[in-house]
C-alpha positions as CSV (number, residue, x, y, z in Angstrom):
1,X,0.0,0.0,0.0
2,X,2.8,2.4,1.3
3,X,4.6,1.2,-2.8
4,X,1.2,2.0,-4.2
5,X,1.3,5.8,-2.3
6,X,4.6,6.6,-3.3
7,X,4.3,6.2,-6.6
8,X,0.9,8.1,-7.0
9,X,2.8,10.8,-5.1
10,X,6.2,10.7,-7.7
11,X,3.8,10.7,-10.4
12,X,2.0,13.9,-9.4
13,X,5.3,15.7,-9.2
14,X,6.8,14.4,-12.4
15,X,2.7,15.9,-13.6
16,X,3.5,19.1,-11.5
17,X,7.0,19.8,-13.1
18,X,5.6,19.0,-16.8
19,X,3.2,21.2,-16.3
20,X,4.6,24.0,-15.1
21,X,8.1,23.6,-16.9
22,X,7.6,21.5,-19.4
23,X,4.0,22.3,-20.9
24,X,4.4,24.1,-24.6
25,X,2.8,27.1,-25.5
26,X,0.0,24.6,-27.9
27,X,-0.1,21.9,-25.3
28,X,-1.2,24.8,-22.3
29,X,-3.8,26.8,-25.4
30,X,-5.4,23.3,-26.3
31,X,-5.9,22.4,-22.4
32,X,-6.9,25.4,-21.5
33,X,-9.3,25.6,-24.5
34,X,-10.3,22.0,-23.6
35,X,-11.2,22.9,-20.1
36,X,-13.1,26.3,-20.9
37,X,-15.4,24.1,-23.3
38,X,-16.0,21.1,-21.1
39,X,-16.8,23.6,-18.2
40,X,-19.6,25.6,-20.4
41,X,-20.7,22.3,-21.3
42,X,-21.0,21.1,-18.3
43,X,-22.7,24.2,-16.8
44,X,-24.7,24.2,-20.0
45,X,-25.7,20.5,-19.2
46,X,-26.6,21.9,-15.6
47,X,-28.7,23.8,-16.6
48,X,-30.5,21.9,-19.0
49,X,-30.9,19.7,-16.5
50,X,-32.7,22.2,-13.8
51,X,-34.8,23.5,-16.4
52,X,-36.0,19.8,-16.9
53,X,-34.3,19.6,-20.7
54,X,-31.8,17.2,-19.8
55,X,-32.8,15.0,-17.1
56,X,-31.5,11.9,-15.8
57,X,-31.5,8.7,-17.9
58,X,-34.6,7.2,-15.9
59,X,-36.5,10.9,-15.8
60,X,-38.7,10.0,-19.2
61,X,-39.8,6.0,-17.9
62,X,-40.3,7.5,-14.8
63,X,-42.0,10.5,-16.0
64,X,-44.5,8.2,-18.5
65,X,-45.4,6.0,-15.6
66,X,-46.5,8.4,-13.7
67,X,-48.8,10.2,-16.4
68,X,-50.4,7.2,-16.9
69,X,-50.8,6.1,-13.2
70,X,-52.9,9.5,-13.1
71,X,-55.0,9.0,-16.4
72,X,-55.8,5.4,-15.4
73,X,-56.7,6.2,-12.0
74,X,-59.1,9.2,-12.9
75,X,-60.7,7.2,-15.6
76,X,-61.2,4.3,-13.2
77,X,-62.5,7.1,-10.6
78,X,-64.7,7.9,-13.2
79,X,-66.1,4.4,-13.9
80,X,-66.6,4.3,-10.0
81,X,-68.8,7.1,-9.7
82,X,-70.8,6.3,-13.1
83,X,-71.4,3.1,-11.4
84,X,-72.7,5.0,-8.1
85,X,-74.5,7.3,-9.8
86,X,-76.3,4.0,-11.6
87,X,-76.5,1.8,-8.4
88,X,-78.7,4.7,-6.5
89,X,-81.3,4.9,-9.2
90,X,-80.7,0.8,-9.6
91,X,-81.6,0.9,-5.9
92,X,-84.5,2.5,-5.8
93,X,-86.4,1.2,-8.9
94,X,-85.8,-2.0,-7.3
95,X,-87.2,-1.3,-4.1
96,X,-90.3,-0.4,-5.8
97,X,-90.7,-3.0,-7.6
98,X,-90.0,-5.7,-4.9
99,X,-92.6,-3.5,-2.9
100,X,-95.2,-3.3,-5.3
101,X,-95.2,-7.3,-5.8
102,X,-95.3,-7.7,-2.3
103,X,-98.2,-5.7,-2.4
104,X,-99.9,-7.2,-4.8
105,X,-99.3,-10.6,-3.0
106,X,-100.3,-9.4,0.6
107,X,-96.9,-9.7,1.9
108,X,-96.2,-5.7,2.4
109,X,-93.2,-5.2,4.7
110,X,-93.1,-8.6,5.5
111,X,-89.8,-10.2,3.9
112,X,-89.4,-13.1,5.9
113,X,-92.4,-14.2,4.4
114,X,-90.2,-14.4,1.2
115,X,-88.2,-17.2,2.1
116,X,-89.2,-20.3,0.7
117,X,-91.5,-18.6,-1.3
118,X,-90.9,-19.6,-5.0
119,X,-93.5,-18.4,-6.3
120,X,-93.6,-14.6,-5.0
121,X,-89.8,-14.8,-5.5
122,X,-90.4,-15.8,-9.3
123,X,-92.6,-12.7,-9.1
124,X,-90.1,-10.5,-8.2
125,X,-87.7,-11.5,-10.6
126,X,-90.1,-11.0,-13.6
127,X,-91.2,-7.7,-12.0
128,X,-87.4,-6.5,-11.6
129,X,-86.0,-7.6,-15.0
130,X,-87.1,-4.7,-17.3
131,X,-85.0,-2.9,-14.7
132,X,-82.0,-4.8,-14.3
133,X,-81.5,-5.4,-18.0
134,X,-82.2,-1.8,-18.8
135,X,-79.5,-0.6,-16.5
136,X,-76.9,-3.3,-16.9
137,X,-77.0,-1.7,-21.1
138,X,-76.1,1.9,-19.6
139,X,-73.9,0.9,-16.9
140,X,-69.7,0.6,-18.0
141,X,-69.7,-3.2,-16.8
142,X,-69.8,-6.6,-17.6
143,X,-73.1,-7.5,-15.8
144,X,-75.8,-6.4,-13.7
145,X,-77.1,-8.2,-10.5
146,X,-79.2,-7.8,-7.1
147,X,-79.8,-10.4,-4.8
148,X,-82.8,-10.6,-2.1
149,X,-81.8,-12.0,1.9
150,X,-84.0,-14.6,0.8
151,X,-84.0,-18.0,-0.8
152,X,-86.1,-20.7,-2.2
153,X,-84.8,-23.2,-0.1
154,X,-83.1,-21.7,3.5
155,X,-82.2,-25.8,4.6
156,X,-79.1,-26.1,2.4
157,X,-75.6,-26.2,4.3
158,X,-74.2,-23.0,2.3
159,X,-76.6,-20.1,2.3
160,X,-77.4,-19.1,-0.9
161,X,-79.7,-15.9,-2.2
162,X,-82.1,-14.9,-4.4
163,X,-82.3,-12.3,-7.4
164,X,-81.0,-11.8,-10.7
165,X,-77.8,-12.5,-12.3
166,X,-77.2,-10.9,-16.0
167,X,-73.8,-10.9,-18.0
168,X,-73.0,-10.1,-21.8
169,X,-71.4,-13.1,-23.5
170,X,-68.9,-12.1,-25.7
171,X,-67.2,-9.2,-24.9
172,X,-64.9,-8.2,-27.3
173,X,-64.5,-4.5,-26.5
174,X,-65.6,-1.7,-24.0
175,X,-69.0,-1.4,-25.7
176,X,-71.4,-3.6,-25.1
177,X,-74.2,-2.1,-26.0
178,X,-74.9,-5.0,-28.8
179,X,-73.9,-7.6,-26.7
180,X,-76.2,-10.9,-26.2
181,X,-77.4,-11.3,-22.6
182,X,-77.4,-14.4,-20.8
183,X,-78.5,-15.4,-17.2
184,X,-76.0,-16.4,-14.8
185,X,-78.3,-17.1,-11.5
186,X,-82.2,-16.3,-11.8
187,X,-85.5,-18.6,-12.5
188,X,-84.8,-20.5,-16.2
189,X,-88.5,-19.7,-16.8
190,X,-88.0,-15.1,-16.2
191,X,-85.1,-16.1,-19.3
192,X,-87.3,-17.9,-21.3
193,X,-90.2,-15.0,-21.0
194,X,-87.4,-12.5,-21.9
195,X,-85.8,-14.6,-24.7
196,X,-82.3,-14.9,-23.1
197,X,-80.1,-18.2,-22.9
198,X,-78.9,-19.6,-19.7
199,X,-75.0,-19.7,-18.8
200,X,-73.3,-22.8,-19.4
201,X,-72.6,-22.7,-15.4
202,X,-76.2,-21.7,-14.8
203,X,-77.2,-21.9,-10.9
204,X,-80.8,-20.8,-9.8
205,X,-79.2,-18.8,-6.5
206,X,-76.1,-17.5,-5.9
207,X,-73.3,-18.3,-3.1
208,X,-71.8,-15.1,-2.2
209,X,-69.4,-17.2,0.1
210,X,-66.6,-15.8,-2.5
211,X,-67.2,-12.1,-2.1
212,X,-67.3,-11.6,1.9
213,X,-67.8,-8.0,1.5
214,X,-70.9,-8.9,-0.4
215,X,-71.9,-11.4,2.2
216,X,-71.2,-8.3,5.2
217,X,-72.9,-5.6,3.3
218,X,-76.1,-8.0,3.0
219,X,-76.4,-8.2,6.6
220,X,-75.1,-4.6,7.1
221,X,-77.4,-2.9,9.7
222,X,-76.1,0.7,8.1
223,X,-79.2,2.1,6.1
224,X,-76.9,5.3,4.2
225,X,-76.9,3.9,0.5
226,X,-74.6,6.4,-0.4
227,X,-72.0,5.3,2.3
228,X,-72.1,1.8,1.9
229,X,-71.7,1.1,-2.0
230,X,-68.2,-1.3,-2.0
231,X,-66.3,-2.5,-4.9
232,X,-65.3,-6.1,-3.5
233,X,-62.0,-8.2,-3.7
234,X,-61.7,-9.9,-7.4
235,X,-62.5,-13.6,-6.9
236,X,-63.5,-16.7,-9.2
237,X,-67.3,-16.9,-9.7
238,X,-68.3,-21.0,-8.9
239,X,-68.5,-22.5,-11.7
240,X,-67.0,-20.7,-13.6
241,X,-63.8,-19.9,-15.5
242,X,-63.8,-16.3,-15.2
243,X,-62.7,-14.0,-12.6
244,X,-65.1,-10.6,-11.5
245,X,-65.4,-8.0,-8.9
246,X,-68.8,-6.6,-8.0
247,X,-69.7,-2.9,-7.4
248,X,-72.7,-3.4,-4.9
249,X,-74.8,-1.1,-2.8
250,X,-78.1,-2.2,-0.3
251,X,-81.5,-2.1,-1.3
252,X,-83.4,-0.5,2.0
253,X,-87.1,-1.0,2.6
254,X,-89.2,1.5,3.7
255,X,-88.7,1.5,7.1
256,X,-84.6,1.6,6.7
257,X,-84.2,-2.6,6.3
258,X,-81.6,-3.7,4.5
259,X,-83.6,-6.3,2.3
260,X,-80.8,-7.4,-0.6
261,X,-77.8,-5.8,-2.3
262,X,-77.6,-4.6,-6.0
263,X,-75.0,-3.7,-8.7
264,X,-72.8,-4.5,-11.4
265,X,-70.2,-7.0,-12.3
266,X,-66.8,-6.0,-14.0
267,X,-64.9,-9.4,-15.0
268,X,-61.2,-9.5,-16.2
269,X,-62.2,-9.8,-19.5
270,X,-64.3,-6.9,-19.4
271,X,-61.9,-4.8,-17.6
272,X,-59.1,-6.0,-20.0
273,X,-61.1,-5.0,-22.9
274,X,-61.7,-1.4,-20.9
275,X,-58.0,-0.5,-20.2
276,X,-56.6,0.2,-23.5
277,X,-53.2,-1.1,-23.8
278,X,-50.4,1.5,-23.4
279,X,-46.7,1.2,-25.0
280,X,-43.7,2.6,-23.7
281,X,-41.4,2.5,-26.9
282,X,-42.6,-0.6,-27.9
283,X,-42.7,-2.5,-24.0
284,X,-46.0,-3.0,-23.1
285,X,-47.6,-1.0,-19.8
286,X,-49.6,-3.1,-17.2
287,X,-52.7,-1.8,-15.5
288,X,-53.6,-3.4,-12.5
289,X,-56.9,-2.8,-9.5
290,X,-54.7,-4.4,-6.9
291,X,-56.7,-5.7,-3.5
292,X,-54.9,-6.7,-0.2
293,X,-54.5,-9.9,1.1
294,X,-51.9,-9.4,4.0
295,X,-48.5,-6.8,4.9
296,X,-47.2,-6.3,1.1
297,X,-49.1,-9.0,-0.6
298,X,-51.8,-8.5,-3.4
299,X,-54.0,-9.8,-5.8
300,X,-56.1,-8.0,-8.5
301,X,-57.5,-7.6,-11.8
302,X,-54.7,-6.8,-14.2
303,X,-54.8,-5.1,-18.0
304,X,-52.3,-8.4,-18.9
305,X,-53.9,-11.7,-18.8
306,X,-50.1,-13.4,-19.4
307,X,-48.9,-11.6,-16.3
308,X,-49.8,-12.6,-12.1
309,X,-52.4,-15.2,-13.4
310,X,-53.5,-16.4,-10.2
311,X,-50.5,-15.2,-8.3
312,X,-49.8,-13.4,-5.0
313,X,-48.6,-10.1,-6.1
314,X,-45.6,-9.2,-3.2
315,X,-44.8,-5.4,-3.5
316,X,-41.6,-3.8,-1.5
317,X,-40.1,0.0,-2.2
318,X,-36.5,0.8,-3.5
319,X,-38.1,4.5,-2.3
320,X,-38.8,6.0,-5.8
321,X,-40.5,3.3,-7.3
322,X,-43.3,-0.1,-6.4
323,X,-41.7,-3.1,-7.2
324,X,-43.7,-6.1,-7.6
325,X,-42.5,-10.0,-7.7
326,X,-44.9,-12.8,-8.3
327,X,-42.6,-15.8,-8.9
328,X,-40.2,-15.2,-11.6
329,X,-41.8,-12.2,-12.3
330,X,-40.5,-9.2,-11.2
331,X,-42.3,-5.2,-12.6
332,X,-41.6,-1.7,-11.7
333,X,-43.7,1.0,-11.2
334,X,-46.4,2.9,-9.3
335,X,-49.5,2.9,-7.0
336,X,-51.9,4.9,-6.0
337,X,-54.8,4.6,-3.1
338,X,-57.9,4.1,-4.8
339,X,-61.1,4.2,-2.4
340,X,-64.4,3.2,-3.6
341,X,-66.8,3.9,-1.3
342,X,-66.3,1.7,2.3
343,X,-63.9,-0.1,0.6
344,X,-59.9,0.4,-0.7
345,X,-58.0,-0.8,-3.7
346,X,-55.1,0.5,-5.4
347,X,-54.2,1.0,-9.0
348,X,-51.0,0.0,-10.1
349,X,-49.0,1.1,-13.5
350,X,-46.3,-1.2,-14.0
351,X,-43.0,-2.3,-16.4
352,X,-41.5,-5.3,-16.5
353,X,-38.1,-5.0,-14.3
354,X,-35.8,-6.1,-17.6
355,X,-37.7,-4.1,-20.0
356,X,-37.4,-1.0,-17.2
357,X,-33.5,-1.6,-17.0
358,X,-33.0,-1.9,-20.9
359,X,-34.9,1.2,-21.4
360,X,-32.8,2.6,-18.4
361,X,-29.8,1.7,-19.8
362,X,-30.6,2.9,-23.6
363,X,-31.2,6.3,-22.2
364,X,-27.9,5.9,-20.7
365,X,-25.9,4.9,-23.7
366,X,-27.9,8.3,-25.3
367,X,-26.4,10.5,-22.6
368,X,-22.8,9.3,-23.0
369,X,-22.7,9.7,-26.6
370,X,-24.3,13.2,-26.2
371,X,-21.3,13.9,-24.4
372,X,-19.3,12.0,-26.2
373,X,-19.9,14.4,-29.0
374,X,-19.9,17.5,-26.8
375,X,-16.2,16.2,-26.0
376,X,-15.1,15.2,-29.3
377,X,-16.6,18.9,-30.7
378,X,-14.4,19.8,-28.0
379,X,-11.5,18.3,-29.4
380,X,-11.8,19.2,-33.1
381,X,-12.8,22.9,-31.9
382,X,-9.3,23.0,-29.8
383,X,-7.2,21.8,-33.1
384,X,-8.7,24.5,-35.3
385,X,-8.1,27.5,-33.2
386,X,-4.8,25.9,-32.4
387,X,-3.7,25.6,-35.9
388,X,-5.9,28.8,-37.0
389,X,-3.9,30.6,-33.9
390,X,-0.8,29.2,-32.3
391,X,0.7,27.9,-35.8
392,X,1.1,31.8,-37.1
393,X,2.5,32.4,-33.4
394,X,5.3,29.6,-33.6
395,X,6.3,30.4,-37.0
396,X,6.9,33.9,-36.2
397,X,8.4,33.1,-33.0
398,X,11.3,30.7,-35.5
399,X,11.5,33.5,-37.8
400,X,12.3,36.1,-35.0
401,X,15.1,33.8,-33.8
402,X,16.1,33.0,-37.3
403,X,15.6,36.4,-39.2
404,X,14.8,39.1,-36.4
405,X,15.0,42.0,-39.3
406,X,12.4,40.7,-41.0
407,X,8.5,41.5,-39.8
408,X,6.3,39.1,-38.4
409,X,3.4,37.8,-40.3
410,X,0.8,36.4,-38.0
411,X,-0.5,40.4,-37.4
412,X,-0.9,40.0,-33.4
413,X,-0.8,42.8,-32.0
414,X,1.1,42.0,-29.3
415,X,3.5,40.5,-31.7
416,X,4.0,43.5,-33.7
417,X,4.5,45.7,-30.8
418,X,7.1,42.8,-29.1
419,X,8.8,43.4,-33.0
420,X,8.5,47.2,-32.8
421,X,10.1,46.8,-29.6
422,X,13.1,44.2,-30.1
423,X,13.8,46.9,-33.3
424,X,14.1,49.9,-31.2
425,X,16.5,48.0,-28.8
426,X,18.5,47.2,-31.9
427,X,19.0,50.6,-33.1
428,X,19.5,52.0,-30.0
429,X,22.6,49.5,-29.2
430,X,23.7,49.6,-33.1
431,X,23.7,53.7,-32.2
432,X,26.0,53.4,-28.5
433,X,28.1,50.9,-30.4
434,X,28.9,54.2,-32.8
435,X,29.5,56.5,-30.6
436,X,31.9,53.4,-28.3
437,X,33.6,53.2,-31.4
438,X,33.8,56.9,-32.0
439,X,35.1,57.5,-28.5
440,X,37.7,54.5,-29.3
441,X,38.8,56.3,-32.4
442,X,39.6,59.3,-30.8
443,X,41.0,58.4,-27.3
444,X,43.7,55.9,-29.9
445,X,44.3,59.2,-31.8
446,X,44.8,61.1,-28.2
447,X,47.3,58.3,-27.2
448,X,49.2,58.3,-30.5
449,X,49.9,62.1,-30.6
450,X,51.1,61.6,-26.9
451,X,53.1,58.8,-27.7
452,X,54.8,60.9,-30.6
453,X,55.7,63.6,-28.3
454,X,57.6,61.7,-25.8
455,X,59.4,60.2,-28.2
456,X,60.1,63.9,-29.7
457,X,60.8,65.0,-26.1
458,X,63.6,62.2,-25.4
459,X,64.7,62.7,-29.2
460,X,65.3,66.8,-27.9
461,X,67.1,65.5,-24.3
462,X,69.0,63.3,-26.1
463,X,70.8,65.9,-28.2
464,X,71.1,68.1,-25.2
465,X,73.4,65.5,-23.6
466,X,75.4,64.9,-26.5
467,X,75.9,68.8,-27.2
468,X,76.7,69.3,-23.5
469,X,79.0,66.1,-23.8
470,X,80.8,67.5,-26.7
471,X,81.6,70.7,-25.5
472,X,83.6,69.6,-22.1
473,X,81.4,68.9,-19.8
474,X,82.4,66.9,-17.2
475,X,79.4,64.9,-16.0
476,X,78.8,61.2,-16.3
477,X,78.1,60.5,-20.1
478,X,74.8,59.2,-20.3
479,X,74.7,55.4,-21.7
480,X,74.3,54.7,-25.3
């Protein structure tokens, strides 16, 4: 480790000293070119980014799943209070129907006297299906039901009740206003009066034993229609392949008895057929009505047949998005609360996990070759200036050392006033050089005439001597 540290530390030097020594006047323009334009780029990217331009690779999925968490929430919100608004009237119609054959059969206010009653109870039903079938053609669902806290036959082991079961056969899209109707619980002889076919599965009561909210809101003691209308858990109908929820609300008598429940049906299929199918760049978007089972575990009606069939739906949190595992499966996306009445669902908007983390990972490989470019722009824009800038620079630089007479040709203004300058200095040494030499000239000139007078001057004592000499003089003789 200590190796490892030391030789991180010697490279950094051998960095510092290139850099500050070492670095040419091209290598320091292109890296200081290189980090002007990375750092508008990346404040440019910044910014982008705040403004909600650029936005992080996941931002778009994230952003898609969300829009359509809201549009398929409100439009379910919207089939919810359709329904409602249908159920009241459903409600009451009823009521006066079941009232006005109880009149007629002496029975008024007395609906224990309809149990084991076949006949008044086939009364009912022929009385109430006008009704029923009328509103089950304006209502957005699958089928249309109500069932009376009565039955033909109260001595069987499961409790079953009496009413009217309608569904449209066939459905092959959200309209079914065209649809064939069949009977799916209800007397074989109110179909036959009506022209309608029985279900393949067809039962003359129904068990509610798989909707327990229906089963509690039948024996509710709450009389407020408007507070009690529940959209149950899905469940499989007996008998039957298919899978349905039921929107349901009481039917009250006219002293504030619960007497039966009404509503509609929405099956899988139906809801399937409602929920268009949404696309996110060619991966396919699951809608899902989600009910609770236990702590983080679900089950629901889902826009995907292929998808949970039958499967426990276990949700956790990675705290931006839901993710959701049944089995193998594994999805990402959102929730939100959905409340229908007394009772609470969620919808859920989901992605499959690997088709969430290859669209992740697209938007990634996007992002780095958008900068990739930014840099590489980067690049080519640093070797034009350097060669439309720094080459003229060099080359008069080598001609100055080479030729410093001649003038530069790059027409930098600094350049040319460096030129001016080194041109000055040179005249203004070639000029004290002059003069040096001038003042040479004349101090050799100075020393010559002084040299010639000494010698004149010794010339002149010399001949003194000799004259002095020659006429007697008795002095030493100067030497020859």
């Amino acid at each position: 480790m200590l190796n490892k540290l030391t030789k991180i530390k010697r490279l950094l030097l051998i960095g510092k000293e290139i850099w500050h020594n070492k670095r040419s006047m091209r290598g320091r323009f292109i890296i200081y070119l290189l980090s002007l334009v990375l750092l508008a780029g990346s404040a440019m990217l910044i910014l982008l980014n705040v403004i909600g331009i650029v936005q992080p690779p996941s931002h778009d999925i994230d952003r898609f799943l969300e829009y359509e968490l809201n549009t398929r929430t409100n439009d379910i919100k919207r089939q919810m209070n359709a329904l409602a608004a249908h159920n009241i009237d459903l409600s009451q119609q009823l009521q006066n129907d079941i009232d006005r054959v109880m009149l007629e059969q002496g029975i008024y206010n007395n609906y224990d006297a309809l149990n084991n009653n076949p006949e008044t109870l086939t009364a009912i039903q022929q009385a109430t299906y006008q009704t029923l079938a009328a509103k089950m053609q304006q209502a957005p669902a699958s089928g249309a039901l109500y069932l009376i806290n009565a039955s033909v036959n109260t001595n069987l082991l499961e409790p079953t009740y009496n009413g009217l079961f309608l569904k449209f056969t066939n459905i092959y899209s959200e309209n079914t206003l065209f649809n064939e109707t069949c009977m799916f619980r209800g007397n074989p002889q109110v179909a036959r009066n009506n022209n309608i076919s029985l279900y393949s599965t067809w039962q003359l009561e129904l068990n509610v034993h798989a909707y327990p909210q229906a089963d509690k809101l039948l024996h509710a003691k709450e009389n407020n229609i408007s507070q009690q209308y529940i959209l149950t858990d899905v469940a499989h109908l007996k008998e039957s392949w298919e899978q349905s929820r039921l929107f349901l609300m009481p039917i009250n008598s006219n002293n504030g008895r619960i007497i039966g429940i009404c509503g509609f049906e929405i099956s899988s299929v139906y809801f399937q057929q409602r929920t268009k199918q949404a696309n996110y760049k060619g991966y396919p978007l699951i809608t899902a009505i989600l009910d609770k089972k236990a702590d983080n575990e679900y089950q629901g009606q889902l826009s995907n047949p292929a998808s949970f069939v039958n499967s426990t739906i276990k949700t956790s949190s990675d705290g931006e998005h839901e993710l959701f595992t049944a089995g193998q499966e594994r999805f990402i996306g959102y929730t939100a609360p959905l409340k229908v009445g007394a009772s609470e669902h969620k919808v859920a908007v989901m992605l499959p996990a690997d088709s969430y983390y290859h669209l992740q990972g697209q938007a990634k490989i996007r992002l780095l070759i958008m900068l990739g470019i930014i840099l590489l722009l980067s690049l080519l824009s640093a070797g034009y200036f350097s060669k439309r800038y720094v080459d003229p620079l060099v080359a008069d630089l080598q001609q100055l050392q080479q030729n410093p007479d001649a003038p530069p040709q790059a027409n930098v203004l600094e350049l040319n006033q460096f030129f001016e300058f080194l041109q000055s200095h040179s005249e203004q040494q070639t000029e004290k050089l002059r003069q040096l030499q001038s003042e040479n000239n004349q101090v050799q000139k100075q020393y010559g005439l002084a040299a010639m007078r000494l010698q004149e001057a010794q010339e002149k004592q010399k001949q003194t001597a000799n004259q002095y000499y020659s006429s007697g003089g008795t002095a030493c003789r100067p030497a020859e």
